[in-house]
Structure formats: C-alpha cells, structure tokens
N, C-alpha and C positions, 0 to 999 in steps of 0.2 A: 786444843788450845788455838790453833789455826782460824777456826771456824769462830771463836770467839774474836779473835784477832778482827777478821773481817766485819764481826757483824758491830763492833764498837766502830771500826772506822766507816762503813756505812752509814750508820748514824748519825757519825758527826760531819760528814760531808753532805750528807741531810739537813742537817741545823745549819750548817756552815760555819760550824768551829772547827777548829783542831785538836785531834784527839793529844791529851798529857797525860796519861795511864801507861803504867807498863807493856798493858796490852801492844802499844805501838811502836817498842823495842822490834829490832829485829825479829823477824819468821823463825821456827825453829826449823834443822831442817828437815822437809816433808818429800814425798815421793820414793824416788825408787832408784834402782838401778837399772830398771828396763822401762822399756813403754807399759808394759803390764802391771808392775806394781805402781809406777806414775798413778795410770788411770786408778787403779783400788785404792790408791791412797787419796787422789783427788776425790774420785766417791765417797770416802768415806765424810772426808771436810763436809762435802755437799748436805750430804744428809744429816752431819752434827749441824748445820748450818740452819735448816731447817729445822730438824725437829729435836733437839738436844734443850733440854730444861737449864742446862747451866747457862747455855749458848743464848735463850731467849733472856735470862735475867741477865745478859752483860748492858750498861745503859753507857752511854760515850759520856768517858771524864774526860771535861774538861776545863783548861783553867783560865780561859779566854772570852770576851766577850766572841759575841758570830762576827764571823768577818766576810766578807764579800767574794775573798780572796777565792776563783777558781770557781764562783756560782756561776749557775746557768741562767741565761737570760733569755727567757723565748714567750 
C-alpha cells in the first residue's frame, strides 16, 4: 500500500496537481523495530514500487486543475 501511496503522489507532483484519493491519507505504519527490519521493510516498498502490477495501475486522482504550487523551474 506504501509503494502505491508513493507512486500516486509521484505522479501527481509530476502533473502538478495534488493528489485527492485515499491513497494520500496518512502512511500506514511501516518499518520496524530495529534498523534491520526498517531496511526489509523499506525494500520491500522499493521493489513493490517498482515492479508490483497493482502499484503500476495506481494513476494520481485528482480533483484539481495543475497548479504551480511547488513546480520546478529550471
């Protein structure tokens, strides 16, 4: 859910909308109690992030025209 989380708001920070989906509720919470499950857990995000079929069909809802707000200008 994480890795979908990210990959909507990616998106739409790409477009320069703001995401208005669920998706952009609060993080569930993820990691660990140590530094070792941290990193497995963060791996794991990474690689649904990449290659997870749910994770490529998330597309950024939103309910905004684009807005400027926070683009890059270079």
């Amino acid at each position: 859910m994480e890795a979908a989380r990210l990959k909507a708001a990616t998106a739409a920070r790409t477009s320069g909308a703001r995401p208005t989906s669920p998706l952009s509720a609060a993080p569930e919470a993820g990691g660990g109690a140590d530094g070792a499950s941290e990193l497995a857990w963060l791996c794991r995000t990474a690689y649904a992030f990449v290659h997870s079929p749910v994770v490529e069909g998330v597309q950024p809802a939103t309910g905004t025209a684009p807005s400027s707000e926070g683009a890059r200008t270079t």
